[in-house]
N, C-alpha and C positions, 0 to 999 in steps of 0.2 A: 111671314115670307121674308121679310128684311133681317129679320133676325139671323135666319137658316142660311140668308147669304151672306151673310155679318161672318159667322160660324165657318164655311163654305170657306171664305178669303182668308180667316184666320189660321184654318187647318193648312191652309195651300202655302201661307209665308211660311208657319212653323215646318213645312216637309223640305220647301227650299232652305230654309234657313241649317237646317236637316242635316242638308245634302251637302251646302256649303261647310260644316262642319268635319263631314265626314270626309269630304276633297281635303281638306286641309290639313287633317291626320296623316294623308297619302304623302310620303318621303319621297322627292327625285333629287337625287344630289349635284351639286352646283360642279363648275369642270375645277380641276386641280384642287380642291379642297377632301377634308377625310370625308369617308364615306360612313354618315350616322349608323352603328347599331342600335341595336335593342337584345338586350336576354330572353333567354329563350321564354321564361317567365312571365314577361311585358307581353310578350306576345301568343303567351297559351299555349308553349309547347313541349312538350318534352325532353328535357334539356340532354337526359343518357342517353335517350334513344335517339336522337340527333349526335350524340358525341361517335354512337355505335356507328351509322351510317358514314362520319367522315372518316372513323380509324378505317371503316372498310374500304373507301379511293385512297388511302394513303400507304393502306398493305396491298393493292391489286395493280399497283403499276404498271401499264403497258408494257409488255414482255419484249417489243421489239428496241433495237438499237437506239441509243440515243442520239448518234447520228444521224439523223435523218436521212441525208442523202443514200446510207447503207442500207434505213427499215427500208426506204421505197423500192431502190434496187431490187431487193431480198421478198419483198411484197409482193411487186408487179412483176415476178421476172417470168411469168411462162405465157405474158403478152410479148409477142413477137416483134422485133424492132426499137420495141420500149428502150428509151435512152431519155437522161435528164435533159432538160429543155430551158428551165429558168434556176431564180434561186433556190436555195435549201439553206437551213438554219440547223445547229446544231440543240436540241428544246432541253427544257428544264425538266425538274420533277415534277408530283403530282401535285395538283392546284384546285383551287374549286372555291366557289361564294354560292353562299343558300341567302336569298333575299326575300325576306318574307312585309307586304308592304311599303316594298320599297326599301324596310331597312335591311341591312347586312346582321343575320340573327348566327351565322354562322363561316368560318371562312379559314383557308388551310394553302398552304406552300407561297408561291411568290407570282400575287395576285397581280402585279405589275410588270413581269416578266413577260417580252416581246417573244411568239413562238407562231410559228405555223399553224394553220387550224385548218387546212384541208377545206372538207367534202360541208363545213362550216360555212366556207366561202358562197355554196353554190343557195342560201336560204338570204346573201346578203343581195344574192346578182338578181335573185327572184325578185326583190324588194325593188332593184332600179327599175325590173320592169313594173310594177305596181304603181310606182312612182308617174313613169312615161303616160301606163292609163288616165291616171291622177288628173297629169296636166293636159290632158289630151294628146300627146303626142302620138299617142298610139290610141286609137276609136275602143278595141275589144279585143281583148285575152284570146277570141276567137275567131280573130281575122286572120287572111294567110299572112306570113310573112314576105311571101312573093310580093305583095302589094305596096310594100315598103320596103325592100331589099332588091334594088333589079338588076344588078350585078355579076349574078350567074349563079349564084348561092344556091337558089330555091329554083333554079329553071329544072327541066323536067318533068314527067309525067307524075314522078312518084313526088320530087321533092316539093313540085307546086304547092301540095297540096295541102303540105303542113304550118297548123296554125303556129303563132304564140304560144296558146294551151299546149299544143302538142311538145314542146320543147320545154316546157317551163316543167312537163307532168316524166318527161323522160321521154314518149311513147311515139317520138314523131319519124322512128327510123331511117333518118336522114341520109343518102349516103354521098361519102364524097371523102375531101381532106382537108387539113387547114390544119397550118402552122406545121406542116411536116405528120400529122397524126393522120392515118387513115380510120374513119371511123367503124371497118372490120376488124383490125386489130386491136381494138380497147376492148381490154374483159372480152374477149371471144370465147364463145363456147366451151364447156369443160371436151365434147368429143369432138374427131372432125380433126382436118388440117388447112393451112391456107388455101389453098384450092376451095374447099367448101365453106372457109369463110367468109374468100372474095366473091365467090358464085352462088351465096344464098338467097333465097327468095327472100325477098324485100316484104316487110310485112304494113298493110294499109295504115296510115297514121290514127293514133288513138288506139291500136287495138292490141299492142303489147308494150309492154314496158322493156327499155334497156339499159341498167346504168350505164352511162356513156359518158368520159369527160369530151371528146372531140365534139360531139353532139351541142355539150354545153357551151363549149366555148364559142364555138357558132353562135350561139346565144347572145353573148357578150360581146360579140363580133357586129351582130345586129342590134343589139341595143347603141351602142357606140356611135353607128351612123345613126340611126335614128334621135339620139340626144344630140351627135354632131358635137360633142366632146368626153374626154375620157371617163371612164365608168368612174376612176378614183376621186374623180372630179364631182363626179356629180353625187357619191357618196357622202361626200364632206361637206359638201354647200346645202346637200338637201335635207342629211339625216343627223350625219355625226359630229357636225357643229355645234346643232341644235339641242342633242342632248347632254350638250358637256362633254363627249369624249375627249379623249386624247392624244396628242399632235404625233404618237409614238406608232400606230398603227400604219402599216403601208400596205398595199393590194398589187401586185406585180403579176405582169403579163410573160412569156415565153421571150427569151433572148431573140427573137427573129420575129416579132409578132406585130409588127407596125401595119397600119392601114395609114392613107391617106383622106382627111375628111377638110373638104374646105379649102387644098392647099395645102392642111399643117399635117404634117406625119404624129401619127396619135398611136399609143401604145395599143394594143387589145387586150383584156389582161383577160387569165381561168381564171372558172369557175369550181377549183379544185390545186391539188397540187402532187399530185400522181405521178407528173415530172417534173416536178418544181412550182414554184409561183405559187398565187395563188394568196388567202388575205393571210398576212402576219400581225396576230393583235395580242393585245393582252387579254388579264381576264375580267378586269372590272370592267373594259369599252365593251366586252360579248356582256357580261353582265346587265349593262346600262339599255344594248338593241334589244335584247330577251326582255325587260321592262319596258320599253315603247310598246312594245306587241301585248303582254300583259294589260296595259292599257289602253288595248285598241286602238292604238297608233295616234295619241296623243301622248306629250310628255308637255306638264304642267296646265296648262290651259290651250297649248296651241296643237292644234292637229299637225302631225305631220305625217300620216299616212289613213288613207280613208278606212271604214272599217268595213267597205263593202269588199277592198281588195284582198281584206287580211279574211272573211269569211270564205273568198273563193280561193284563197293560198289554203286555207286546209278544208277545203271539201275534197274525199276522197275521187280518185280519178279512177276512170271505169276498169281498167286492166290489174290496180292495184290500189286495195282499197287502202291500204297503209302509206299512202304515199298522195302529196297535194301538189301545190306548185312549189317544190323542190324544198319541203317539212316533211317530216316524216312522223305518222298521227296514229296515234295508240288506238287503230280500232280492230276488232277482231278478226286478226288473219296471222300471216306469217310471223310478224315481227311484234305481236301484241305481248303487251309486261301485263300478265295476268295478276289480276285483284288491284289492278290499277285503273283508274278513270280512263274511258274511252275518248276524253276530252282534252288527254294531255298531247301536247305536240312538240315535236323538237327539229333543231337542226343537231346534224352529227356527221364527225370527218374520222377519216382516217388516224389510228392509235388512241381513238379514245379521247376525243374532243367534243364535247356535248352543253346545248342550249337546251334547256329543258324548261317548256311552258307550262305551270297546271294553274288556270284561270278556277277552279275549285276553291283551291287553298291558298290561293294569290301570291303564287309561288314563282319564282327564276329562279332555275339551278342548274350553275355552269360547271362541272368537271373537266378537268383537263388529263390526259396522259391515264386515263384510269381503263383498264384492260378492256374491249369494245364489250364483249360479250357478259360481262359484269353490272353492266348499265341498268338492266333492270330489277337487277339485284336489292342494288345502290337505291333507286329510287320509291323501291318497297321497303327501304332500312326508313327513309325520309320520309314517305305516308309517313310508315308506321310511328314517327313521332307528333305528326298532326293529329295525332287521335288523344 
């Protein structure tokens, strides 16, 4: 019997000792220093068939202007009223890091180049709220937001009623304005005119999906007072510090977007940038948040995001099975990349800006500026050299 437990302890240090090993192989790279590769070789992959996937984001360039301010105009223009609202940047060419492990196994245009990243932004906003449940400030993903917002936001019959969940998921059909966006006018209807878009039946929260940036920003609106300081703020102190990002990224609200918390006039910033705003990062700092979440919301030994918030950010939501708390999750419906894991997740913005998670092959892959509807192309060229 003393033997079997002799045996017993000795199996149990050698799996820890194991484990300790295997942590240790895992690459996070330190702030301002190069970022370790590996060939493709070291790490078991196919080095052509990896070369084929980048030449493909660097011949598929996003077709629209490089002016930004022009793609969006030219984008959004048969939303009604739409007019630029905050910054715009003029972006770079195509870009992209394949990080396998933590290391950099592959990497293409100018991975340091500050740009826009849209509809990218709305998977960072989801994370403060993650964050708030984290530290309690907010009880449950599933509470109203009336209960913590009593300002006139969420008053009404229809708006009381929408949780957290319902906004973080799209589906909370909010209606009102803010920041000069009426939330009929965003993406309205392909038929129809104002008349039945200001006079549409309001649909029960949770039971349709809309992308909506007005909706979002409301979002970031109420996360704001609820943290009682600015979203950029609390990005930087909570998340982006911690994993070494870098001081180049800024997150920008609508020229007109100020709230009052405490006294201090505080920006409110999008969760998008459809009129502007909205996060301007490089592509190693998306690289680096794409690897926290990889890791289940640690980077090195320290937690910095729990992993019960990160399993409920991609559980699909009931109106859209493709879609979690504002990721977008490869499982069989509209938006699925066939012969691809149902387990890959991503954020992705406007012209072709993409965080791509596949916890499988322990894999980050960020494209930038690569043509939107090319993405699953791209990322069946990248399987196909994990094989």
């Amino acid at each position: 019997m003393k033997k079997n437990v002799q045996i017993l302890l000795a199996t149990l240090f050698f799996l820890g000792a194991g484990a300790d090993v295997l942590y240790a192989q895992y690459y996070f790279p330190e702030r301002n220093v190069k970022w370790e590769e590996k060939t493709a070789k070291e790490v078991k992959v196919n080095d052509q068939k990896l070369n084929e996937a980048v030449d493909y984001a660097k011949n598929n360039e996003y077709s629209g202007d490089r002016d930004l301010r022009i793609a969006i105009v030219k984008g959004f223009a048969r939303e009604p009223f739409h007019q630029i609202l905050g910054p715009t940047k003029k972006r770079g060419g195509p870009a992209g890091m394949i990080i396998k492990n933590g290391y950099i196994i592959k990497q293409w245009g100018d991975t340091k180049r500050v740009d826009m990243t849209f509809s990218v932004t709305k998977s960072f906003l989801s994370t403060m709220a993650g964050l708030a449940v984290d530290h309690g400030l907010i009880h449950s993903a599933k509470d109203k937001v009336g209960d913590y917002i009593w300002d006139g936001t969420f008053d009404g019959a229809h708006n009381s009623k929408i949780t957290w969940a319902h906004l973080l998921q799209q589906n909370s059909d909010w209606s009102g304005e803010l920041w000069g966006g009426k939330d009929w006018a965003d993406r309205p209807p392909r038929e129809g005119g104002l008349d039945d878009w200001k006079n549409r039946k309001l649909h029960e929260p949770g039971t349709v999906m809309e992308y909506n940036d007005v909706r979002v920003n409301v979002l970031a609106y109420a996360l704001t007072h609820v943290w009682r300081k600015p979203m950029p703020a609390v990005l930087k102190q909570e998340l982006m510090d911690k994993i070494g990002a870098s001081t180049t990224w800024r997150w920008f609200g609508y020229d007109k977007a100020w709230t009052e918390v405490d006294g201090v006039q505080m920006k409110s910033v999008t969760g998008g940038g459809h009129s502007g705003a909205g996060l301007f990062i490089n592509t190693e700092d998306m690289a680096r948040f794409g690897l926290l979440f990889l890791n289940d919301g640690k980077w090195k030994s320290e937690r910095l995001l729990s992993e019960k918030w990160i399993k409920d950010a991609i559980t699909p939501s009931t109106p859209n099975v493709n879609y979690g708390y504002m990721w977008w999750l490869n499982k069989k419906g509209a938006r699925h990349w066939e012969g691809l894991s149902e387990n890959i997740y991503y954020a992705a913005g406007f012209g072709g800006n993409f965080v791509v998670v596949d916890k499988e092959h322990d894999l980050v892959v960020v494209t930038r500026w690569l043509e939107p509807n090319k993405i699953g192309d791209f990322m069946k060229k990248v399987n196909a050299a994990m094989k």
